[in-house]
Structures are given as C-alpha cells and as structure tokens.
N, C-alpha and C positions, 0 to 999 in steps of 0.2 A: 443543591450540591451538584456539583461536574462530575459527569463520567470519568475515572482515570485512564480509560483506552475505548476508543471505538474501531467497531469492527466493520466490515463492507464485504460486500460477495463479489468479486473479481472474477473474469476468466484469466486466464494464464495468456501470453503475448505466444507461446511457444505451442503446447499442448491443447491449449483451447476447454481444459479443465474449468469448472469453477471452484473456488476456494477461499474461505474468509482470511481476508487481511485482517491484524488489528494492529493499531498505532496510538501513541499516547495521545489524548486528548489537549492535552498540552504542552507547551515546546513553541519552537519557533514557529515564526509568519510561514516557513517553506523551510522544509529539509530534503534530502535526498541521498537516500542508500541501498546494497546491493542486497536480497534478500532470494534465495532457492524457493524454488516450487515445491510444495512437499509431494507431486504426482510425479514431476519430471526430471526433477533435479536441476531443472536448467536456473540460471540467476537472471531476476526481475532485477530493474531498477523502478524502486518505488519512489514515488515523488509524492509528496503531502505536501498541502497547502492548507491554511488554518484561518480563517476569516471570522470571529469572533465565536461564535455558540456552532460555525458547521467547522467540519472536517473533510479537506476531498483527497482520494486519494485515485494515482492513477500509476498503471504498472508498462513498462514499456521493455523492447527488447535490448539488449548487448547490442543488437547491430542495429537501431534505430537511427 
C-alpha cells in the first residue's frame, strides 16, 4: 500500500530554518504551488515531481 503524503526535511530558501514539507504521495507527474514557512512566514514556491514510487520536492524563493 502507497503512502498517502510523504514528508522531506527542507531548509527554508529565506530563513535557512529546516522544516518538514509533506505532499500527497499522489497527483500529478509535477505541480507547483505557494506555500509559507511556518518559522518566517515568508512564501516557498514548492515544486513536486513524482516519478513512479519517489517523490522530490524542492522549495525556491519569490525572487528566484
């Protein structure tokens, strides 16, 4: 049975904090949406890619 969200340890693009992401396990090949730091408040753009059984995720800034 599939995970229904996996989770990943990220630093923050802003703060430099680390902080668990989690994203649904399932879903599209790639999506992309705006998500707040719960340390800084500043907003990530998280990018998920999905390639069969992995999940990656990677968090970038507003002014990238």
């Amino acid at each position: 049975m599939q995970p229904f969200a996996d989770g990943t340890v990220q630093s923050c693009p802003y703060c430099g904090e680390e902080v668990e992401v989690e994203v649904d396990a399932l879903g599209p090949s790639s999506e992309t949406y705006v998500e707040d730091c719960p340390v800084c408040c500043r907003p990530w753009t998280v990018s998920v890619s999905r390639e069969e059984q992995e999940v990656f995720i990677h968090l970038g800034r507003d002014d990238d």
